[in-house]
N, C-alpha and C positions, 0 to 999 in steps of 0.2 A: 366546757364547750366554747365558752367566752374566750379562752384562751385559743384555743384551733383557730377560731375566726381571725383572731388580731395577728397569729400567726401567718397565715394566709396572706394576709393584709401584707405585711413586713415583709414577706419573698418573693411581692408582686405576682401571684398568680393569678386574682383579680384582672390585673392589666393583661395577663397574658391570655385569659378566656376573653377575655372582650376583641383584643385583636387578631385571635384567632377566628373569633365568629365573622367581622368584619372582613380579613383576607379569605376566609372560606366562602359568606355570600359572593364579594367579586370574583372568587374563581368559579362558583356554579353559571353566575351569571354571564360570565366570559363561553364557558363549554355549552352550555344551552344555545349560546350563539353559535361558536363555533365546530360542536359536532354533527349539527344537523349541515351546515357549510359543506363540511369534506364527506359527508354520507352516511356516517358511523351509525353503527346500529345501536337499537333501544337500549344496550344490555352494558354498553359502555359507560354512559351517563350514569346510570343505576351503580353499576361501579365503583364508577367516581366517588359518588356521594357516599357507598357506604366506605368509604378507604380514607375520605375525608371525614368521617364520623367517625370511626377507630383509632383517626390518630389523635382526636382530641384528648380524650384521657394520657394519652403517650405525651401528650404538649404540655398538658397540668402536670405530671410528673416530673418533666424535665426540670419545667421553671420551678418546684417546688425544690428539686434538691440540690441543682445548680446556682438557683436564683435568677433565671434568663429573666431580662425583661423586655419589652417590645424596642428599646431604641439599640440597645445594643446586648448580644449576646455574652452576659461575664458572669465568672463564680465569683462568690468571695474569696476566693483561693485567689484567681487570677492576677484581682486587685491589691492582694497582699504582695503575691509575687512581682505587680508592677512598682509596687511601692517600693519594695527591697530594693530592687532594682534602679530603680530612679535616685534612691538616696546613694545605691554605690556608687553612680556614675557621677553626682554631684562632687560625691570626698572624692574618687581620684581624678575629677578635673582641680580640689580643692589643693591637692597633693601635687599636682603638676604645675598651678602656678606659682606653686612653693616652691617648686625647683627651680624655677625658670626664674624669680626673682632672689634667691638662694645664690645661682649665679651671675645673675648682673651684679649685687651687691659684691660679691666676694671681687 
């Protein structure tokens, strides 16, 4: 059980219930202002909340198998795939001004 928790821990789901609860109170408290504003009936709000309470289990899941964390949205896949990426583009600028000094020399 000790192990789930520290798991948890390590794929920021933690972070991502706390910001979810956070950006959920300022949305309720946003629609409380502003459905009564434009007229919306009682049954909207009620809505709201319960569709804003359903998605949270769908929010813990995401960030558990993606790893989302509240500043920015990345897998570790992504990060890997950035990495690849970044190290290719390093060797073929390494590769170009090997050519380009290749032929000044020559």
């Amino acid at each position: 059980m000790n192990n789930f928790f520290s798991e948890l821990k390590r794929r920021n789901v933690y972070k991502v219930a706390v910001a979810y609860a956070v950006v959920t109170w300022l949305l309720i408290q946003a629609a409380s202002i502003f459905f009564p504003a434009f007229d919306a009936p009682p049954w909207v709000m009620k809505m709201f909340i319960v569709v804003i309470i359903l998605c949270f289990p769908i929010a813990l899941v995401l960030s558990w198998a993606f790893e989302i964390t509240p500043t920015a949205g990345c897998s570790l896949r992504t990060r890997t795939f950035g990495q690849i990426r970044t190290r290719k583009l390093r060797e073929s600028a390494r590769k170009t001004w090997r050519q380009k000094l290749d032929v000044k020399v020559q």
